[in-house]
N, C-alpha and C positions, 0 to 999 in steps of 0.2 A: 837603772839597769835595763827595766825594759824598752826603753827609748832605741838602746842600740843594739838588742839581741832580738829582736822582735823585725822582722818574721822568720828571720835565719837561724837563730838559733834558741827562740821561745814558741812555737809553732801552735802550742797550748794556749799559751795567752788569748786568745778571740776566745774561746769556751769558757776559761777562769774570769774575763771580765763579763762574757755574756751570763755564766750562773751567777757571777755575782749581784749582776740587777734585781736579781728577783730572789735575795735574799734577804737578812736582815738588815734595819737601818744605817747601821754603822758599817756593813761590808755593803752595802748598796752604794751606800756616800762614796766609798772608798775606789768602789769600782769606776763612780762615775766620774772622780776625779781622774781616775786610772786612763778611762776611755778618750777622756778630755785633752789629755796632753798626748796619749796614742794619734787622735784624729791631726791635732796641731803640729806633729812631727813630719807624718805623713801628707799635709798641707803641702809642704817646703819638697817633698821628694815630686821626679822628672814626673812628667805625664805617662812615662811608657814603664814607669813602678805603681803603678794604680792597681793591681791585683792583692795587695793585702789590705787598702784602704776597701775595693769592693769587698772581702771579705768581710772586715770588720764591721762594715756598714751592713751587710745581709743580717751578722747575725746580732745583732744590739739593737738596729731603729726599728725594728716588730717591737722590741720589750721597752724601748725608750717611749714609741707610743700608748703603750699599754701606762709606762710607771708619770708620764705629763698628766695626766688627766688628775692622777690619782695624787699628786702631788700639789697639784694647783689645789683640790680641795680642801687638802688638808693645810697650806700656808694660811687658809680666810680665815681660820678658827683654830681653836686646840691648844691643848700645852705645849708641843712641837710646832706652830705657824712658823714661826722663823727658818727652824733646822729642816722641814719640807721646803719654803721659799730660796733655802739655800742650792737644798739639791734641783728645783726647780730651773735655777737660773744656769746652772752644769748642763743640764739637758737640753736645754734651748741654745748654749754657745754649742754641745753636741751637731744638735741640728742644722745649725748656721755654718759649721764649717765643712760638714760632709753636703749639705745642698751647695757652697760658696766652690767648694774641689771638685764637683761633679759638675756645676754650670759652668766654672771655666774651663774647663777639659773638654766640654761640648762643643762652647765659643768658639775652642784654641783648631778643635780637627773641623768642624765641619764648614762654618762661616768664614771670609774670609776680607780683610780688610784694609 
């Protein structure tokens, strides 16, 4: 659902998945898969609809910084290593596809080839 009412007609959604990062495990996980298939949607949209990927991106990569550090440590150890290593590996395709949509969008306006 969100895939197609977001940003027109879920305007909330960037808040509900930014609080959900910094919640509990299972609504973190949730959100990060949430954000995951948000950024990869927004991937595929023109270059001249990039105002709700910057949005999304302002308010999620401050807490996606903050929740890598804190997940890598917990994947090396613990009774949850795995289910941190899982959500670990979410935030890193996170970061891969909003730096991979903002370097080509760079490329696309300013260089020329």
């Amino acid at each position: 659902v969100a895939l197609h009412d977001f940003p027109e007609h879920w305007p909330s959604l960037v808040a509900q998945v930014s609080d959900g990062l910094s919640s509990d495990t299972a609504r973190t996980f949730a959100s990060l898969l949430a954000l995951r298939k948000l950024l990869k949607q927004l991937e595929m949209r023109p270059a001249g609809c990039s105002d709700a990927l910057e949005s999304l991106c302002a308010s999620t990569l401050p807490k996606l910084q903050v929740l890598a550090p804190v997940l890598l440590q917990a994947s090396r150890a613990g009774p949850f290593h795995m289910e941190a290593f899982e959500m670990l590996v979410v935030v890193l395709k996170c970061f891969h596809s909003t730096v991979h949509t903002m370097v080509c969008s760079y490329v696309w306006e300013n260089i020329s080839l």
